[in-house]
N, C-alpha and C positions, 0 to 999 in steps of 0.2 A: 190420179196421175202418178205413174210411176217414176220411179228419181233419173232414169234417164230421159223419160219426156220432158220431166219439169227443168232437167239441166239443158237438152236442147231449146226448150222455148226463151229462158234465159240466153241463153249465145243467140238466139235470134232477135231478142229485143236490143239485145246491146248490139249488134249489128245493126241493126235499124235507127239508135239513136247515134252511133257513128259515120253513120251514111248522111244523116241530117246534116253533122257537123262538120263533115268536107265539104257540103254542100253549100253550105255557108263560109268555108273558107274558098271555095272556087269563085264562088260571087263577088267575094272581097278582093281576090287576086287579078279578077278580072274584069271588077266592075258591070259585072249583068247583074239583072234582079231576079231576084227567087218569083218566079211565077203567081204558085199559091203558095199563101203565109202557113205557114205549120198549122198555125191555131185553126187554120180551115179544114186540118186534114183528122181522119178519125185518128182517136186514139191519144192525140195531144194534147198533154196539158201543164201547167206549170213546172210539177214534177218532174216530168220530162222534159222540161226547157232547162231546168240544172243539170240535168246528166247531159246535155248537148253542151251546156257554158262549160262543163267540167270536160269535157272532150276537147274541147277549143282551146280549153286552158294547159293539158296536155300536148297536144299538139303543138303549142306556139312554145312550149318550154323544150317539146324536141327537137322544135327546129333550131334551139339554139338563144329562146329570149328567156328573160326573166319577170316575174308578176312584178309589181311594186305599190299594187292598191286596186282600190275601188271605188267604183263610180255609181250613183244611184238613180234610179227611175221612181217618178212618182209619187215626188215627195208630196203630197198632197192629200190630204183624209176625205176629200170631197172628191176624186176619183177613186177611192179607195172603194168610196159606198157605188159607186157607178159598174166598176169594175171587179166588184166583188172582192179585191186584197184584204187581206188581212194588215198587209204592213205593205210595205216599199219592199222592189226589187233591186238589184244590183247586177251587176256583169264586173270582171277586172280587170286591169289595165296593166302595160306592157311597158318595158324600158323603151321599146322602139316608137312609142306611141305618147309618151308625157316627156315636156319638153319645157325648158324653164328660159323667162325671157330673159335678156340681156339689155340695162340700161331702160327698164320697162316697156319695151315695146320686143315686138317680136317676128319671125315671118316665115311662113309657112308655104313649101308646097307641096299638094297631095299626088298622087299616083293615083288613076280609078279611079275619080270621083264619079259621081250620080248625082245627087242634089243636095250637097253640104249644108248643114244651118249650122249656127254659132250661137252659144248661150252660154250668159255670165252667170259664173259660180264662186263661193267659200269653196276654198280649196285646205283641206288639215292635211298637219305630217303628226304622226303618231310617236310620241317619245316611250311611250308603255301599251303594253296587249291592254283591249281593250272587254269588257264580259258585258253579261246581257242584263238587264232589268240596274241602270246606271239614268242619270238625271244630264242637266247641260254641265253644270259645274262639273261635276265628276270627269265627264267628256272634255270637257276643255285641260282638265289635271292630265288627263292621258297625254295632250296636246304637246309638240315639240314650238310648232310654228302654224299660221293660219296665212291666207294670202288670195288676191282676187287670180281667177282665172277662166280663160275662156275653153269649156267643153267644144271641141267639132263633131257633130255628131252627121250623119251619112246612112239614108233610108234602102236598105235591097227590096221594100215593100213598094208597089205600086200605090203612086198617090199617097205616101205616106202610112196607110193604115194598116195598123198592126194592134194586137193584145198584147197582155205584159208579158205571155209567155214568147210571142216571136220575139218581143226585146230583148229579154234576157237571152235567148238562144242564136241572137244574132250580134254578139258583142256589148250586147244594150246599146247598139247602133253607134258603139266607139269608133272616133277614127284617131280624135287626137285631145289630147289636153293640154293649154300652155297654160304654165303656173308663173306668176305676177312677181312682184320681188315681195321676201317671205318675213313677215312682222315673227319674233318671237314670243310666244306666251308665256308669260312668268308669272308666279303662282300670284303675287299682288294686283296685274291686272286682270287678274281672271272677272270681279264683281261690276268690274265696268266694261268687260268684253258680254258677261250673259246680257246688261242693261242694252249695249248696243249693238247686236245681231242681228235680233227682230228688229230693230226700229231704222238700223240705215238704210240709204236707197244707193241704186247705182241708174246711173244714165247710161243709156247707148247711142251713141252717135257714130257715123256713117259716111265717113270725109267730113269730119267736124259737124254736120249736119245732126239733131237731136231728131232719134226713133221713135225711143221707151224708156222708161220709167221703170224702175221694179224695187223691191224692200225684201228686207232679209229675211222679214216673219213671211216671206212667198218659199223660202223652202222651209215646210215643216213647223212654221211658227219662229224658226228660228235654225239656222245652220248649226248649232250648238246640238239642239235636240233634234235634228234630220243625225247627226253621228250619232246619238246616242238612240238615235231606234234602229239603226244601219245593224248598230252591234248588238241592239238584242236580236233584230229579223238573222243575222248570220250566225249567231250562237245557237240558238233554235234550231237551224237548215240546216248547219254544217261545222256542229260542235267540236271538231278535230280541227277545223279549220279558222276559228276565230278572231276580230282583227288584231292583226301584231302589232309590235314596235316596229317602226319604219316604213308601214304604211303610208301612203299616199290617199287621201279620199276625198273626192270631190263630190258636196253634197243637193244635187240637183240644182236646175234652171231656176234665177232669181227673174227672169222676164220671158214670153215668150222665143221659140229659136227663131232665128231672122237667117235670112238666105243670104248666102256664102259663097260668092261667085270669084274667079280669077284677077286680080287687079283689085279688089274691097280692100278698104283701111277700115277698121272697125276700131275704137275706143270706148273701153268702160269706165267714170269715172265713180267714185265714190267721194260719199258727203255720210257725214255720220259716224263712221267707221276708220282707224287712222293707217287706212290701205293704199299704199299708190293709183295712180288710172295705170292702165293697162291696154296698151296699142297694139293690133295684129294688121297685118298685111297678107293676103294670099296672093302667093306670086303665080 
């Protein structure tokens, strides 16, 4: 191939994977669903689900926002063997998208919804960059503040079903984060933050009514060590871009996502862990 075939075939993949990514921000903006999921179409595959997240990511900074963190998919090594991962995925999150509650509760209304679910998460804010091949301790050194918070996430896939590469290339199905009132970590409690990560639980209740159940060792073994693979999986992919100082990162679902509908009060409490409950409402 000669160098002008090989630089037109280039302009035409990068026009292809930014036609994906309007295509997912048209969806967004206007609430339809993407037909067929990318991972059905030839040619797709993880790889090219970051060069669409990076198109997104462009995009939403030319319109005028700014990143502030990231969110993870799949925190779980027993999907990892199902779906072939090597690690967890991520997508990043937006000023206009992470929202912090007030007085621990909080209330959200969305634009364009499709069929919202809500799942409670360890939410970090990053006091130092964070490198790859790092343990939970260290992770938590990095740490400013930690705090409960509920992920919204929002499916453009019919019926839910997508691969990790449509997640990642469709925001990782962000719509909104609200972060809990924020505990600060100080280098003394760090030995009894790694003791209780894995081991707390959070309840979900529903108008006061109990859901679910779920425990901190459901992300990763432990929300401590779900950041510290985050940042080695991002060092690896995207070693220019590794997580910073002032970060935001919320580290995957601690209980199934549960449906998210107009008028729901949803509360997470915690036992275990010395985190507020954390109240939403979708108006």
């Amino acid at each position: 191939m000669d160098k002008d075939s090989a630089s037109n075939t280039s302009i035409t993949l990068h026009e292809a994977v930014e036609a994906l990514a309007r295509e997912v921000v048209t969806a967004s903006e206007t609430g339809q669903m993407i037909p067929v999921p990318f991972s059905a179409r030839p040619g797709f595959d993880l790889n090219t689900a970051y060069e669409v997240e990076a198109i997104l990511k462009w995009l939403r900074e030319a319109s005028g926002h700014r990143t502030v963190g990231r969110k993870v998919g799949y925190a779980n090594k027993a999907m990892w063997r199902m779906l072939k991962l090597e690690t967890l995925v991520w997508g990043h999150m937006y000023d206009d998208t992470v929202r912090y509650a007030d007085n621990k509760s909080a209330s959200l209304t969305i634009a364009n919804a499709r069929s919202l679910k809500i799942e409670p998460e360890i939410v970090f804010g990053l006091k130092t960059s964070l490198a790859a091949d790092v343990d939970g301790r260290a992770a938590l050194e990095s740490t400013d503040w930690l705090a409960l918070g509920f992920e919204i996430i929002d499916c453009p896939f019919s019926g839910w079903q997508f691969q990790p590469s449509d997640f990642v290339a469709s925001y990782g199905l962000h719509v909104a984060l609200v972060v809990g009132a924020r505990i600060a970590v100080h280098p003394e409690s760090i030995p009894q933050l790694l003791d209780d990560l894995p081991r707390f639980k959070v309840r979900m209740l529903k108008s006061g009514q109990f859901v679910e159940e779920g425990l901190g060792k459901n992300s990763l073994r432990s929300p401590a060590l779900c950041l510290a693979e985050l940042a080695s999986a991002v060092a690896k992919r995207s070693p220019n871009e590794p997580l910073a100082a002032g970060e935001i990162i919320s580290t995957g679902t601690l209980t199934a996502g549960h449906t998210l509908e107009k008028g729901d009060v949803w509360t997470a409490e915690v036992t275990g862990l010395a985190v507020p409950a954390l109240t939403l409402t979708l108006e």
